[in-house]
C-alpha positions in Angstrom: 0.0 0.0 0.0 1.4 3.3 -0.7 2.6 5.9 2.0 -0.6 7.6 3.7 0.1 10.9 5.6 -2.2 12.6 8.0 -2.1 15.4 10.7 -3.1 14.4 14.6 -5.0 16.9 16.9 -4.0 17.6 20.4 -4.9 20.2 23.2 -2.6 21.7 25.3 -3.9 23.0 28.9 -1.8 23.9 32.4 -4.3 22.2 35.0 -4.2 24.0 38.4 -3.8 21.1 40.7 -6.5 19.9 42.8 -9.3 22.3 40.9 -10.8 22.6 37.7 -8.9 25.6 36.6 -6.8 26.4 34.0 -4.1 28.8 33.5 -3.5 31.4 31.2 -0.6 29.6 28.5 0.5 33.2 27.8 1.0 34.6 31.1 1.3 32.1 33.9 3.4 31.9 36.6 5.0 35.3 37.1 4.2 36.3 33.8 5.7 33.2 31.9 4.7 32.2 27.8 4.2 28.8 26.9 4.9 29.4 23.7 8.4 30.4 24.9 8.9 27.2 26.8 7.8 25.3 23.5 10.6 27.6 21.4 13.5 26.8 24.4 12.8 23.2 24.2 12.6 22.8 20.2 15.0 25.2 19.3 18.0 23.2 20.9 17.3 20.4 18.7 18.9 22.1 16.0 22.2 21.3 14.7 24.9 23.1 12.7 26.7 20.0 11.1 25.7 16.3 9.9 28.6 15.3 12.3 27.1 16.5 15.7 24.1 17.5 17.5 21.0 14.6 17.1 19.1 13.8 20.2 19.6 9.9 21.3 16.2 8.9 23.1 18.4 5.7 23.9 15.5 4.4 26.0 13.2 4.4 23.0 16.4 3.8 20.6 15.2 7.0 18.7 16.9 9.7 17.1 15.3 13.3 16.0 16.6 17.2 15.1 15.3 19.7 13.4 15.5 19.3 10.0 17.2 21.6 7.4 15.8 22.7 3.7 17.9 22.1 0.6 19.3 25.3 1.4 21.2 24.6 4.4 18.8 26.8 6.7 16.9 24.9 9.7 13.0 24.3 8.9 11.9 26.1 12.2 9.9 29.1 12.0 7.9 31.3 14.9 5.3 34.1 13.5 3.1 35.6 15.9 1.8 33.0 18.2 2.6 29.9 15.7 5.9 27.5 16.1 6.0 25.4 13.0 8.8 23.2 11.6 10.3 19.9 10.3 11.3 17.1 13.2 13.4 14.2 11.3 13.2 11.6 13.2 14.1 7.7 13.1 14.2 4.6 14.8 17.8 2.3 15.7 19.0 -1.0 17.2 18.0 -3.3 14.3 20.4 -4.5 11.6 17.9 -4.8 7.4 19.4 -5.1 4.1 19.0 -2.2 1.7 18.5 -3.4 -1.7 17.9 -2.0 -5.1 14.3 -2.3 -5.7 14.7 -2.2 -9.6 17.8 -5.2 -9.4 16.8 -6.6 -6.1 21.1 -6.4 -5.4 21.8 -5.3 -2.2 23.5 -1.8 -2.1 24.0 -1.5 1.9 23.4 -3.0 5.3 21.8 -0.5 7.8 23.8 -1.2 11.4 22.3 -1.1 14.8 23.7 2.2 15.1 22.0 3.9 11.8 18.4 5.5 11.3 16.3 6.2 8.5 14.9 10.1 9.2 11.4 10.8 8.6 10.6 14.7 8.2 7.4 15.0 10.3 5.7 18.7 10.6 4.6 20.1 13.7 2.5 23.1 14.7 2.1 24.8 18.1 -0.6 27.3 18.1 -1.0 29.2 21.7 -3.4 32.3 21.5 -2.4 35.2 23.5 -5.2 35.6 27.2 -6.2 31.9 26.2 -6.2 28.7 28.6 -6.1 26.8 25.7 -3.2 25.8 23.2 -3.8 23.6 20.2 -0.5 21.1 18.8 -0.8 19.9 15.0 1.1 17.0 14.0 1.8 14.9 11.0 2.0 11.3 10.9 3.3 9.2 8.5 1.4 5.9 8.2 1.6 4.7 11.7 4.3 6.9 12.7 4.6 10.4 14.5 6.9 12.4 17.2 4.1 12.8 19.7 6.0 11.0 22.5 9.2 12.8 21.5 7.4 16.6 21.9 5.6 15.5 25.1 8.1 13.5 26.8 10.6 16.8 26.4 7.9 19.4 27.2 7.0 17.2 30.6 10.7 17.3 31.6 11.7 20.6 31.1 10.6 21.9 34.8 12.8 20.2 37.5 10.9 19.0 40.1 9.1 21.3 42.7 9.0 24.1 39.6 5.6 23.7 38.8 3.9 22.2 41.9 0.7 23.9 41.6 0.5 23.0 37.4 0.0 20.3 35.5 0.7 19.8 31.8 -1.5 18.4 29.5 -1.3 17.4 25.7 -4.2 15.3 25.3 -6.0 14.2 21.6 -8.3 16.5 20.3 -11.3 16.2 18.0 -12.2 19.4 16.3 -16.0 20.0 15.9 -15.5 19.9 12.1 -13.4 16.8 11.8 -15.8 14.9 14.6 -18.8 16.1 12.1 -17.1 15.0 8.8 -16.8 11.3 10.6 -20.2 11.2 12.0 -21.7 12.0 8.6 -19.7 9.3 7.0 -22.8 7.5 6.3 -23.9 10.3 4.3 -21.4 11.0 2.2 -20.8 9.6 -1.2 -17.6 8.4 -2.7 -15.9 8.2 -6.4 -14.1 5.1 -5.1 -14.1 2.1 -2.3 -10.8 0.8 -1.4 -10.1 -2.4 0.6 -6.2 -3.1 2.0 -4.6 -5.7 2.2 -7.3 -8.6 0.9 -6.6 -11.9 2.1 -4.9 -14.0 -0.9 -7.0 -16.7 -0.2 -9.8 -14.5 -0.9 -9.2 -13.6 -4.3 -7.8 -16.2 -7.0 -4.8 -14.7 -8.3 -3.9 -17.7 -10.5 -7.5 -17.6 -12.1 -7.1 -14.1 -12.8 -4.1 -13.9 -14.3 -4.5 -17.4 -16.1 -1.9 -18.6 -14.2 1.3 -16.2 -15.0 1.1 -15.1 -11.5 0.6 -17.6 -8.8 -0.7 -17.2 -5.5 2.1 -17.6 -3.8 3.5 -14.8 -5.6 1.2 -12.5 -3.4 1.4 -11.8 0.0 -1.7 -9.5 -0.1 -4.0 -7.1 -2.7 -5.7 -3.9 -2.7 -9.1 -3.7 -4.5 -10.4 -0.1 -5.3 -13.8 0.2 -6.4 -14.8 2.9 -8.9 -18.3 4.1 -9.4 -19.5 4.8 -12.6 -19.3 8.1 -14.3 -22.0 10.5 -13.1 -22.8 8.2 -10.2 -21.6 7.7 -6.6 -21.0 4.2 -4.2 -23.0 5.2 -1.1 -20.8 5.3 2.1 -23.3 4.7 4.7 -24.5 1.4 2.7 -21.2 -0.1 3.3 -20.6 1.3 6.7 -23.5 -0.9 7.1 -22.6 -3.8 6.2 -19.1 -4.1 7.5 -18.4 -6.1 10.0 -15.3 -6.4 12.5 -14.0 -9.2 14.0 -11.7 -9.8 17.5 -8.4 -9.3 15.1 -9.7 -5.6 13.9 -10.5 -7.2 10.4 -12.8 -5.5 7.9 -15.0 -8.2 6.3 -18.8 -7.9 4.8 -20.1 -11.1 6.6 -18.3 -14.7 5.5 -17.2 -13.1 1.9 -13.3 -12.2 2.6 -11.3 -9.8 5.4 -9.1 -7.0 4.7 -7.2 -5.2 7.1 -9.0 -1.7 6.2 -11.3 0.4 3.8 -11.0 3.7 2.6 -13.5 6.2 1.1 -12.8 8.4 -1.4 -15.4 11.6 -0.6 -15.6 15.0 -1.7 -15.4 17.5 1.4 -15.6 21.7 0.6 -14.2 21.0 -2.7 -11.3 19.1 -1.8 -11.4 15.0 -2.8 -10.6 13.6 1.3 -10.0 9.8 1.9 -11.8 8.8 4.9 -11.0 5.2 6.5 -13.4 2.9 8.5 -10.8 2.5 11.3 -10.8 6.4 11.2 -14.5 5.8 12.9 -12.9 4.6 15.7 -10.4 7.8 16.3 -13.9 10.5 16.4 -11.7 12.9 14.5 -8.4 13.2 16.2 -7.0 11.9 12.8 -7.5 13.3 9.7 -6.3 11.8 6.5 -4.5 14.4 4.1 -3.0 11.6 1.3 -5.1 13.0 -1.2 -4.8 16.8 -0.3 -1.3 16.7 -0.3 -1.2 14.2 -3.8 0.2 16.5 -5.8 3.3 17.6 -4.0 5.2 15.1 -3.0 8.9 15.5 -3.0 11.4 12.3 -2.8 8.8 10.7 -0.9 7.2 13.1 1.2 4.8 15.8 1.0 5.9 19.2 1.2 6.0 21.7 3.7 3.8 24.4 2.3 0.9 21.4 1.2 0.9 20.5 4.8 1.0 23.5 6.3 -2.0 24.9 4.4 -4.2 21.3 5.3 -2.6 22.6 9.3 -4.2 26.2 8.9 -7.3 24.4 8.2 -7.8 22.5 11.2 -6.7 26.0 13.1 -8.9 28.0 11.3 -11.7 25.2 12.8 -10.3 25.6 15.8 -11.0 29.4 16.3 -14.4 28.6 15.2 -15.2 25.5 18.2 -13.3 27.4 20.7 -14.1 31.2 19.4 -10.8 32.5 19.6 -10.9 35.6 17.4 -6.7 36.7 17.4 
């Protein structure tokens, strides 16, 4: 399946301990600004050489830094009340093969002590007077840097700083996004698409009169496009799906696959919702299709993600009616 991309939701609050209040993120404690915190924590994750300067989370074998443009110049940038950048970030302590996917030769053995870095944007919004901060992040597939940003935000006061606060970063579902999921079942899609359909589910070998057996496959994809100048209906399938203990998709005793995806049309824009998606009420929005059309080596770029983040924040100022 190709790469799927998506941005994550979180709220950012100080809790006053033992109440229900919450304090000011621009002015707390003796006149403090959280965005300031956020900038002194982030910042220091830049580096000024490929030689020297990557955080080593060693108990989570993980490696991250600030990432730099073609240019040389580090992808960080604070406007107003915004912190935006690029976080590369990777995993270690596994030895793979690297091979040539068009020869199948191997071209390099990655060591226990390399990482493969993943750009992943971020976006910390905190509105001046307001007890409520908002953190935008991308995910790629499966992946993110949510634990990386939270872990280093918790333990940057020493103990006994902050006895009276509490820091939260806690998944958020925008009132857009939570509505777009509920009304999944009436929505219409251009296409259905099913991952990852069980082999034994489909007859390869009959298909493909036998040039390509079914041992050949480890798994398929089946998209299904509706005819021109009609739609599938959404909530008819959302219907009929069933899920079993293993999180399987299947439509009664007919075949499983690991997920589905809608292709819907939302304010214009062509959005691909997926039934586990149901399950997250919003917190995860799918921008694969928004962000189509500029990929760079891989990867979508910074300006196509930023203007699917200004979305979600212009939302945002709506639920909460923040008018800066």
């Amino acid at each position: 399946m190709a790469q799927s991309f998506s941005l994550a939701y979180y709220l950012i609050t100080l809790n006053v301990r033992n109440t229900r209040n919450l304090a000011v993120l621009s002015d707390f404690k003796d006149g403090q600004d959280y965005l300031d915190v956020v900038d002194t924590v982030v910042s220091n994750w830049k580096y000024k050489s490929t030689r020297v300067n990557i955080e080593n989370d060693a108990k989570n074998k993980r490696v991250f830094r600030i990432k730099k443009d073609k240019n040389g110049n580090d992808m960080y940038y604070r406007e107003g009340r915004f912190l935006s950048g690029m976080i590369e970030s990777g995993d270690y302590g596994s030895e793979e093969p690297v091979v040539n996917v068009n020869t199948g030769k191997p071209t390099h053995t990655k060591t226990t002590n390399e990482s493969l870095l993943k750009p992943f944007y971020f976006l910390f919004y905190i509105p001046k007077n307001s007890v409520r901060g908002f953190l935008i992040l991308e995910r790629i597939g499966t992946a993110g840097i949510y634990t990386i940003l939270n872990d280093a935000l918790l333990n940057y006061y020493k103990d006994g700083e902050l006895l009276d606060l509490s820091l939260k970063i806690m998944p958020l579902m925008s009132d857009e996004a939570n509505k777009r999921y509920r009304q999944m079942i009436d929505y219409e899609a251009s296409q259905v698409i099913l991952h990852k359909v069980r082999k034994q589910d489909v007859n390869i070998s009959k298909m493909t009169d036998n040039n390509i057996e079914d041992h050949e496959i480890s798994y398929i994809d089946i998209a299904y496009h509706a005819p021109v100048g009609k739609k599938i209906s959404v909530g008819r399938w959302i219907n009929m799906l069933k899920k079993d203990d293993k999180g399987l998709f299947g439509v009664e005793k007919t075949g499983k696959y690991d997920d589905v995806d809608f292709v819907v049309e939302i304010n214009g824009k062509p959005k691909k919702l997926s039934a586990k998606g149901i399950d997250k009420l919003g917190t995860v929005f799918d921008i694969t299709e928004a962000v189509s059309k500029n990929i760079v080596k891989g990867y979508p770029s910074f300006a196509a993600i930023k203007k699917e983040a200004m979305d979600v924040i212009s939302d945002l100022n709506k639920q909460f009616g923040i008018t800066q």
